[in-house]
N, C-alpha and C positions, 0 to 999 in steps of 0.2 A: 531741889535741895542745895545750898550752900555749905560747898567743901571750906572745911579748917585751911590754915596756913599749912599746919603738916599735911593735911590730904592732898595739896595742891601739891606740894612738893611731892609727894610719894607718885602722883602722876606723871609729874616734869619725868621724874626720875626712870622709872618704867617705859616712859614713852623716849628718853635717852638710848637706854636699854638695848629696844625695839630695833629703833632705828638703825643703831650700831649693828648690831647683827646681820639684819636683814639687807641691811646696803651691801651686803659682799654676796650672799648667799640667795636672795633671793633671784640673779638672774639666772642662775643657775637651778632652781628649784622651777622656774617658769617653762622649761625646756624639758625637765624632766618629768612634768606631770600635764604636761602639753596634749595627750591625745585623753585626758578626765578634764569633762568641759565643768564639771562641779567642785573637783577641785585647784582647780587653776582660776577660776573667775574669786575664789577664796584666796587664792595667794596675791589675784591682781589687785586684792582691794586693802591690801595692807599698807600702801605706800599712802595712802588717804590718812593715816594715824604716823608718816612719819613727825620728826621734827625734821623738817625740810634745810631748815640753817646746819648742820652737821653736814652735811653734803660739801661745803665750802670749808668749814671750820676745821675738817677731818680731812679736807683735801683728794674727796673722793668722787672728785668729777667725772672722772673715768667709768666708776661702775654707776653713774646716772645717766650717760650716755650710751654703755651697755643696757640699762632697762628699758631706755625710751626705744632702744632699735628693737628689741625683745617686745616693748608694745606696738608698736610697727606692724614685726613680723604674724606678730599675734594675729591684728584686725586684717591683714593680709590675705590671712591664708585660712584664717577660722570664721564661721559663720554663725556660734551659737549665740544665741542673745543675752545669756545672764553674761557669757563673756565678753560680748559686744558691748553692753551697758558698764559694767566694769570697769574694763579698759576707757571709754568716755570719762566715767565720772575719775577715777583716777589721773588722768590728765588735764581734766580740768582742777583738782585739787594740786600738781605739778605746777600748773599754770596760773597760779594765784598771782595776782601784780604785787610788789613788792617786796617778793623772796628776792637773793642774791641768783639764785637759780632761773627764773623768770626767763632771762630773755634766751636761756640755751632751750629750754624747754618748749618756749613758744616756736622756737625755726623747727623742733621735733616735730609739734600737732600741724602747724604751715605744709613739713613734708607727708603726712600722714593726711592730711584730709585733701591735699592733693591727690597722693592717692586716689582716695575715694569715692572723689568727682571723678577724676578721671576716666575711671573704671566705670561709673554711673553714667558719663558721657558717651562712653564707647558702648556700654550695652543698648542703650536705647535710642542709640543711633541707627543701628546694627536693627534693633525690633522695626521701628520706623522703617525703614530701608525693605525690611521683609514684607511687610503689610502693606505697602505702598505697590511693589511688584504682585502685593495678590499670594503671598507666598504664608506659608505656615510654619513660625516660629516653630525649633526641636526645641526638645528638654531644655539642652545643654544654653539654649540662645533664650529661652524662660528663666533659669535658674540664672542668670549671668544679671537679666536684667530684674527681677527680683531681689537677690541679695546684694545688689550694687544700690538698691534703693532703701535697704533694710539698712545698710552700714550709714547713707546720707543721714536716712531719720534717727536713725540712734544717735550718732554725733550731732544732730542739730538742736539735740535738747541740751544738750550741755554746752555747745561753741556756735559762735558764733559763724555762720557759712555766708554771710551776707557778702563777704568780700569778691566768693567767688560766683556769683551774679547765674545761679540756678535757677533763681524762684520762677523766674516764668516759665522754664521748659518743664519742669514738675507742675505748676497749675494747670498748662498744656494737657497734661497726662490726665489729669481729674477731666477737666473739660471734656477730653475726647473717650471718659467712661461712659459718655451716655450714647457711646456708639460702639455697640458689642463688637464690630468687623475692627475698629482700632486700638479699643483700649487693651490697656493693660492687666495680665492677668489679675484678680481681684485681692488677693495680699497683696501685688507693687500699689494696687491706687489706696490703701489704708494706710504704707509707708509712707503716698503724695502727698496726701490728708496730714498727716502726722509731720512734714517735714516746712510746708508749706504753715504750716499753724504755725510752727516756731517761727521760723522765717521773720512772720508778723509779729512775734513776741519780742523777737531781736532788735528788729525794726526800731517799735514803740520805744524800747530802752535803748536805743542809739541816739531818738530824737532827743528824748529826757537829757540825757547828758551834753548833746548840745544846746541845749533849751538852757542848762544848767551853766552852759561856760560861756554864755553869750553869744554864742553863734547865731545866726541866719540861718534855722535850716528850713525855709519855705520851700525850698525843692524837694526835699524828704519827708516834708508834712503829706505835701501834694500827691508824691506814688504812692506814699503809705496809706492816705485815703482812698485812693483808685485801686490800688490791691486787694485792702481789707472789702471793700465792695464788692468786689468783683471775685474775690473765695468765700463770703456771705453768702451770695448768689448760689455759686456751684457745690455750697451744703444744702443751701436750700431744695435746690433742685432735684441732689442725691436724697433726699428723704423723701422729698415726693416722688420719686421712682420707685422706694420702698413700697412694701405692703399693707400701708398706713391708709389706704382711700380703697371705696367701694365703689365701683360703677352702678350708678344708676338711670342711665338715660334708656329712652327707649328705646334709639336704635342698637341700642346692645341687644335687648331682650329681642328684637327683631330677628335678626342675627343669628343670636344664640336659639329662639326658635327655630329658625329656618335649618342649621345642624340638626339639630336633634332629629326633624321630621326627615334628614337625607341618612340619619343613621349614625352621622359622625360623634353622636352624643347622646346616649339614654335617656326616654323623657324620664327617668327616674332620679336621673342626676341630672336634671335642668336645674330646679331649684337649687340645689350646692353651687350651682357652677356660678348661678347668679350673683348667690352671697357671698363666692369668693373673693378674693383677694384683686388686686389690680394686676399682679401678674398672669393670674389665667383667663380674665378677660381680654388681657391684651394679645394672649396665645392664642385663644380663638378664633381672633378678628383673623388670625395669621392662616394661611390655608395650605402651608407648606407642614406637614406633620413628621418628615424623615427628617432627623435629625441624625449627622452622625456622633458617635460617640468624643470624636477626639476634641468635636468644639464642645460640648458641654463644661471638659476641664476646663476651670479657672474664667467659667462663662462672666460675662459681666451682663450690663440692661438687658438688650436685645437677647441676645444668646440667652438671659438667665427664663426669658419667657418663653422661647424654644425650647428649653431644660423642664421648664413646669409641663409644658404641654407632653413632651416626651415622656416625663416618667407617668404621668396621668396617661398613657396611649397604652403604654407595657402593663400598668396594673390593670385596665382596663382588657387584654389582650390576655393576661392570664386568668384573666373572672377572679381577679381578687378583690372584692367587694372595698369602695372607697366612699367615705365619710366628708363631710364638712370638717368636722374636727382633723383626719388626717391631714385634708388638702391644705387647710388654713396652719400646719406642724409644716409642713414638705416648702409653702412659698416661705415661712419664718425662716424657716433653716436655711433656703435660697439666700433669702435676702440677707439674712443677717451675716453673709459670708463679703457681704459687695463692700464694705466699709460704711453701712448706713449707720453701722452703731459708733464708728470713729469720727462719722460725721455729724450725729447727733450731738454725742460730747465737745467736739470742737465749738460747735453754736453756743452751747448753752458757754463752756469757757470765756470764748470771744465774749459774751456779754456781759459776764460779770468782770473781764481783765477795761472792753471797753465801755462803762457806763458811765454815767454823767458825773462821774468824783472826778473825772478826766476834766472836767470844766471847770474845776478849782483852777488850772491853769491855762489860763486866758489863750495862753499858745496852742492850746491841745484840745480846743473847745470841739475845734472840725472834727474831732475824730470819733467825737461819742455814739455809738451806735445802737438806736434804739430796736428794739423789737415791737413791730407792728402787731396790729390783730390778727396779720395771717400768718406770720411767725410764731405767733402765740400759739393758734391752732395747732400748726404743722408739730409742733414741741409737743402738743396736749396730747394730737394726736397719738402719739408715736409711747409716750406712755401708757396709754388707755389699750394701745396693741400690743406692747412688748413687758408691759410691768405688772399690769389687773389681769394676769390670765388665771382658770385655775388648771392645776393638773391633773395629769392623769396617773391615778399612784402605780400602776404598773408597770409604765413606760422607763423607767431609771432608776438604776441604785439608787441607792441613801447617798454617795457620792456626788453622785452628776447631780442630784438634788439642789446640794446643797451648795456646789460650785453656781447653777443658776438662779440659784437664790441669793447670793451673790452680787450677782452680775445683776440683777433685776434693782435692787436694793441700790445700788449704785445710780442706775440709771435714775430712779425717781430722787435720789438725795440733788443728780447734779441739775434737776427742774424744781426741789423743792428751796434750793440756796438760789435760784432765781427769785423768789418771795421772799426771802431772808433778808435779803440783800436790798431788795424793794428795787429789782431793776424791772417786773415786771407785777401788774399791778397784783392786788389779793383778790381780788375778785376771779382771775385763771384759775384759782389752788378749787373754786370751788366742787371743781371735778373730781380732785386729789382727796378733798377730803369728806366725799360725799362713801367714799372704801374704808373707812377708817374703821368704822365695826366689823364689816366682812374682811377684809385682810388686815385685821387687830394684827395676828402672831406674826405676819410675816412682815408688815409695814408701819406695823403700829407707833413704834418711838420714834419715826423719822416724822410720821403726819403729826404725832404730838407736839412735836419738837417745833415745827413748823408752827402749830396754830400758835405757839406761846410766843412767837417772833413777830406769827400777824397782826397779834394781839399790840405787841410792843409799838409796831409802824403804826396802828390807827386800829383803835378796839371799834369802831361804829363800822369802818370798812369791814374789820371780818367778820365782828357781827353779822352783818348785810351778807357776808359769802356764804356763814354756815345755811342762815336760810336759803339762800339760792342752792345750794347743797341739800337739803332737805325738800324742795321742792322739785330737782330732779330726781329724786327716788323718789318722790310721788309722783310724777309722770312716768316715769318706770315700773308704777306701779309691784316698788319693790316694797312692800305695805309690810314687812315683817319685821325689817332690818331698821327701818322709819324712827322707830319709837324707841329703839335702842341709841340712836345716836342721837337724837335731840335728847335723850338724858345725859348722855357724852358730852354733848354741848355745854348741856343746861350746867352741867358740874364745872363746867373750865372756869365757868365764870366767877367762882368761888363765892365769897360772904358779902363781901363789900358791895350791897349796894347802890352805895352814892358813885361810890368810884363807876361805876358800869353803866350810870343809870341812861347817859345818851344812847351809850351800845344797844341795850335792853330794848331800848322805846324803838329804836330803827330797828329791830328785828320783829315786834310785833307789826309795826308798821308795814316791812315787807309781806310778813305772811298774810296778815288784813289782805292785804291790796290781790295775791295772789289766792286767796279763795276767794274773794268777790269777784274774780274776773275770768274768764266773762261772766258778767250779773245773769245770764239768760242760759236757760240749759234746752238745746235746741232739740233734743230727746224727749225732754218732759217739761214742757215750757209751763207748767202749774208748777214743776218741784224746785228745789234751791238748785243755788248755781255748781257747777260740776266737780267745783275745784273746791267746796264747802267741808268736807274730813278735814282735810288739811289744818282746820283750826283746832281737831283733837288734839294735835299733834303742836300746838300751838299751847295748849296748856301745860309743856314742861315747863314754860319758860313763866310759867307766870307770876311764879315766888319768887321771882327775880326780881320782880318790878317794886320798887315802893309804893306805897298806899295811894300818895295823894297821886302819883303815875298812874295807878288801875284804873280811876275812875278817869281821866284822859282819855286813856287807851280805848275804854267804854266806849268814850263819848265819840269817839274817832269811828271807831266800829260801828254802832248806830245810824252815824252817819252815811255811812257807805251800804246800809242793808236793811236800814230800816222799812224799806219801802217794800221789799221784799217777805218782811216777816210774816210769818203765817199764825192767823189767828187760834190756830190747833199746835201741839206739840208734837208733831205729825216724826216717825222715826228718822225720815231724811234727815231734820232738821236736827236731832240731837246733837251731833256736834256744834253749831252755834250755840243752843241752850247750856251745853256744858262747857263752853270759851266764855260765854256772858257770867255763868256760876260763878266760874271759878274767879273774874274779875269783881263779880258782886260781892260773892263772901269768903274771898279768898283773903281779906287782909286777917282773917283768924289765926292766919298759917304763921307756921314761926317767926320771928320778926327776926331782918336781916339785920347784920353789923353794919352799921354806918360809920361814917366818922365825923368828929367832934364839930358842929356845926349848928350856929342859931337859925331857927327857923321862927322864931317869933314876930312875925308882920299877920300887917291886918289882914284879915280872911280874903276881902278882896284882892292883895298884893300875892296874895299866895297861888288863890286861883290863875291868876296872869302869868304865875311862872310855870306852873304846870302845865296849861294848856302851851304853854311856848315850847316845852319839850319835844311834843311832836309834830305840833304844825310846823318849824322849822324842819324837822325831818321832812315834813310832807313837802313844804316848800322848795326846797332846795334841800343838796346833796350833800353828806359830809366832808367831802372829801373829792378833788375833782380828778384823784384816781379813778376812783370804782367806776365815774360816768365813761373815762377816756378809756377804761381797760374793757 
């Protein structure tokens, strides 16, 4: 909405006002409501709405001096976070370049995040120095170095900390989380996570502006590539620690039998223990079972699979009957505590902050960071373990319900703006949107939201995914839900069938291809091929296609099965019979909207274009996404 000449004025005026007032009174109000961390992180964000020019104009440099030592004292001596954020963004609104205030303000945050390093230097020096002697961090030497890493990451999203040359001893920290004996309790490494991300966001817009004022920064291009690599890497690695992979090789099951028959393990929870997660086979391989309680706290990798094994030893010691469903609750909860979901989110950011828009500028081409196929995975994975779960409605209020509903929702939005964005190809989402009927309520408008963006990047690409989506619920033999969502499909595609019509033919194409293969059913080498239903499900889409399409599509079909056809109308085969139908007499069915277009060529010319629709899909690929993704 666009304010009036007088709205605007009525604002200047109020926010005069404001400012007036609060410049005498406010450092005073900051002292006195100092131990309510709700409402003092309310009084710190007032100055974000000053007019900062009255501070000069008014001659009241004195009580801006007073507040800044008052935000100081604040992030000093206090540890809550909505005040910790506060106070950030409020000194960064202080510190805006071109106030008359500016350069008092900036020696203020210079001595304040002095401070903070400081303090973040000496605690985890102190942690180091402990664990190196073999020695066991107290509370007091926890707590010190934890909220000395809470106050770096919260200032590092708003200022700039590049000056004081941290980043490596925080990437350090991450690093050495994949070693329960040194790392850091598991909040400090989601701060490391969180401070070290900015770090690189600092970075990138430090080069930009010298990119922008003509400098040389080829030495700052260079670590900035070698950093951003090298905290890539150590997300990467932090998810696959996560409970995102299953063990299946045989010397596990080896292993794990060999326990069970010595007693260490119930054959009755063999099978659970197999299906489990990566943490409890990693605890089993371990043969050390006493754990004491004090390293559980704040366990990270190593320790967190001592912790699985632990609490799995006590349930099983009290005969309290344990599940698949528990155990696979007890490692998420594990896990989900080590910063794999800080690190989840940092990848999926880093991709969309570094993707190839970044090669618009010739300077900045190095830095575009692509996501491989095992990246892709490791992403998909981690959604298909922490987002498509269902629940169990007795386990949480309505509350925690709906706080993790949430946090879930999030999670798939910052994989589903991966496809939005077209940093990673559409062919990934096929997973995404193979849930779209079964988690309608709870995911439904983000996967919607999504196809209509696939749609937008290249309609034959997503085309091509729903099918590959449709044909893993048919290897899933989730044959219920099947028919429900190629109606879902078939609808997105709306009226227009000229606009669609590539789409259309590549998706018939795909599912052809995928019930005739393999042609041979090695079960009932007389009966059709195994993957032949699949074409029931093949007739939503079929009013989709235009006329002179169907009879291609046919003739494509034929081709690929004819040799196969049974001279009987034998039940196997009904599905084929009723894909051929519905192509034979299905141009009865309403006729689609086209758009305004002459088709009058000779009959010959016409057949030439038709058959061209799909033989180029057969031929070749639309798009050299979907091949590369």
């Amino acid at each position: 909405q666009i304010l009036s000449a007088k709205e605007l004025k009525q604002v200047q005026d109020d926010k005069t006002r404001l400012t007036e007032h609060f410049i005498q009174t406010l450092p005073l109000l900051l002292d006195k409501y100092r131990a309510d961390p709700e409402k003092l992180a309310n009084l710190l964000a007032i100055p974000q709405y000053f007019d900062l020019d009255i501070y000069t104009t008014s001659r009241q440099e004195s009580n801006l001096d007073f507040l800044l030592k008052k935000i100081i004292s604040i992030v000093e001596k206090l540890h809550d976070t909505e005040v910790l954020e506060t106070c950030a963004k409020t000194l960064e609104q202080l510190c805006t370049e071109g106030n008359a205030i500016y350069t008092r303000c900036d020696v203020a945050r210079s001595t304040l995040i002095d401070m903070i390093v400081n303090k973040y230097k000496e605690a985890v020096d102190e942690w180091r120095s402990l664990i190196e002697g073999e020695e066991t961090p107290d509370e007091d030497e926890t707590f010190n170095v934890v909220h000395s890493l809470k106050k770096v990451s919260i200032f590092s999203q708003c200022h700039n900390l590049g000056h004081w040359n941290i980043w490596e001893s925080i990437y350090k920290d991450i690093v050495e989380a994949k070693d329960g004996n040194k790392s850091l309790p598991e909040e400090a490494v989601k701060y490391c996570i969180c401070a070290c991300f900015f770090g690189i966001l600092w970075d990138l817009r430090h080069l930009e502006e010298l990119m922008e004022s003509g400098s040389n920064g080829n030495q700052e291009l260079a670590l900035l590539k070698h950093n951003l690599n090298n905290f890539m890497e150590a997300m990467k690695e932090m998810l696959l620690l996560g409970p995102s992979q299953v063990y299946k090789e045989e010397w596990v099951r080896r292993r794990l039998l060999r326990l069970s028959l010595h007693g260490s393990i119930l054959k009755s929870t063999l099978f659970t223990i197999l299906k489990m997660r990566e943490e409890i086979v990693n605890a089993v391989q371990k043969e050390g079972h006493n754990v004491k309680a004090k390293h559980l706290e704040g366990a990270m990798h190593v320790n967190l699979e001592q912790a699985m094994l632990e609490w799995f030893s006590q349930h099983r010691a009290q005969n309290v009957p344990i599940n698949r469903l528990m155990m696979q609750r007890k490692a998420d909860e594990f896990a989900l505590r080590l910063g794999i979901v800080q690190a989840y989110i940092v990848i999926c950011d880093i991709l969309v902050m570094f993707c190839d828009q970044l090669a618009n500028n010739p300077h900045l081409g190095d830095l575009v960071y692509y996501a491989d196929r095992n990246l892709q995975m490791i992403l998909n994975d981690f959604i298909q373990s922490y987002v498509f779960v269902m629940e169990d409605d007795d386990e949480q209020d309505e509350h925690s319900k709906i706080e993790e509903l949430h946090k879930r929702r999030n999670f798939l939005a910052s994989f589903c703006k991966l496809i939005v964005y077209n940093v990673i190809p559409t062919k990934v989402a096929c997973d995404i949107f193979k849930h779209y009927v079964k988690y309608y309520n709870d995911y439904g408008d983000i996967i919607k939201a999504t196809l209509g963006k696939a749609r937008e990047i290249n309609k034959t690409n997503c085309a091509r995914t729903m099918a590959l989506s449709l044909t893993l619920l048919f290897k899933d033999l989730q044959r219920d839900g099947i028919r429900e969502l190629a109606k879902r499909f078939a609808l997105s595609f709306g009226l227009d069938a000229v606009k669609n019509r590539e789409a259309i033919t590549a998706l018939h194409r795909e599912g052809i291809l995928f019930s005739v293969n393999p042609l041979e059913n090695i079960e009932d080498p007389t009966g059709p091929p195994p993957n032949l239903p699949f074409l029931e499900i093949l007739t939503e889409f079929t009013n989709k296609l235009l006329k002179q399409d169907k009879r291609v599509v046919l003739t494509f079909l034929d081709r690929r099965i004819t040799a196969g056809m049974p001279s009987s109308r034998g039940e196997d085969w009904q599905p084929l019979l009723m894909y051929r139908n519905s192509l034979v007499h299905g141009e009865t069915d309403q006729p689609p909207v086209t758009s305004k277009r002459a088709y009058g060529r000779k009959k010959k010319e016409a057949v030439e274009e038709e058959e061209g629709v799909v033989e180029e899909a057969e031929d070749q690929t639309s798009d050299q996404e979907f091949v590369s993704g």
